[in-house]
C-alpha positions in Angstrom: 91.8 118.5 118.5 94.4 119.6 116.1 94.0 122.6 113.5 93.3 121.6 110.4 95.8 123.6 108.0 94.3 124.6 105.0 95.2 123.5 101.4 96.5 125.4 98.9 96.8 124.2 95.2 98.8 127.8 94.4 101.3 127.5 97.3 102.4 123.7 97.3 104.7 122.0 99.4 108.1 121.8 97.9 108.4 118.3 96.3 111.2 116.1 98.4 114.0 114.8 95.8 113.5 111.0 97.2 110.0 110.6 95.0 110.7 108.9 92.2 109.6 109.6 88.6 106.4 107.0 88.5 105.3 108.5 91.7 105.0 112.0 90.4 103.6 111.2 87.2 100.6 109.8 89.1 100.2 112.4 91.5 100.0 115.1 88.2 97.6 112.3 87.0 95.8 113.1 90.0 95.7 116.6 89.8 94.6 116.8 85.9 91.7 114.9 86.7 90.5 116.7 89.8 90.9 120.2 87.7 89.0 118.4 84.8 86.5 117.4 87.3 87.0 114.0 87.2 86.3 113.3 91.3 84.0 111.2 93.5 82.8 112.8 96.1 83.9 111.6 99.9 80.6 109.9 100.9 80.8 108.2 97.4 84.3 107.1 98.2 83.2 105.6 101.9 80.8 103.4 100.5 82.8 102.3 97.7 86.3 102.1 99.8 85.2 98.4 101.9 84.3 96.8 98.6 88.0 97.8 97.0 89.9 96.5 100.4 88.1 93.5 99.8 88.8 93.2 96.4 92.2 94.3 97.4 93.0 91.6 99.8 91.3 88.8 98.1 94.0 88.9 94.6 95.5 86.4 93.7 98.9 86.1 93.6 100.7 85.4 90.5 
């Protein structure tokens, strides 16, 4: 099985230049609202995550 690196919020990996403005507003999105402790915990999120691919592949289209 392969190491799992750790991850480190202070040392980040450099940001690539071929993500685009809309991408990176939602990943600092992201990381605001896990530092103001707006999470759901990973056993919350397995539970949850069939009933969004469902929703997901049931839209609509328009």
């Amino acid at each position: 099985m392969a190491k799992v690196k750790k991850f480190e919020l202070e040392d980040p990996v450099p940001i690539l230049d071929d993500e685009d403005a809309e991408t990176l507003a939602a990943i600092d999105e992201g990381v605001r609202d896990a530092e103001a402790g707006r999470t759901v915990p990973s056993e919350e999120v397995r539970k949850l995550l069939p009933k969004w691919i469902s929703a997901s592949s049931t839209r609509k289209e328009r």
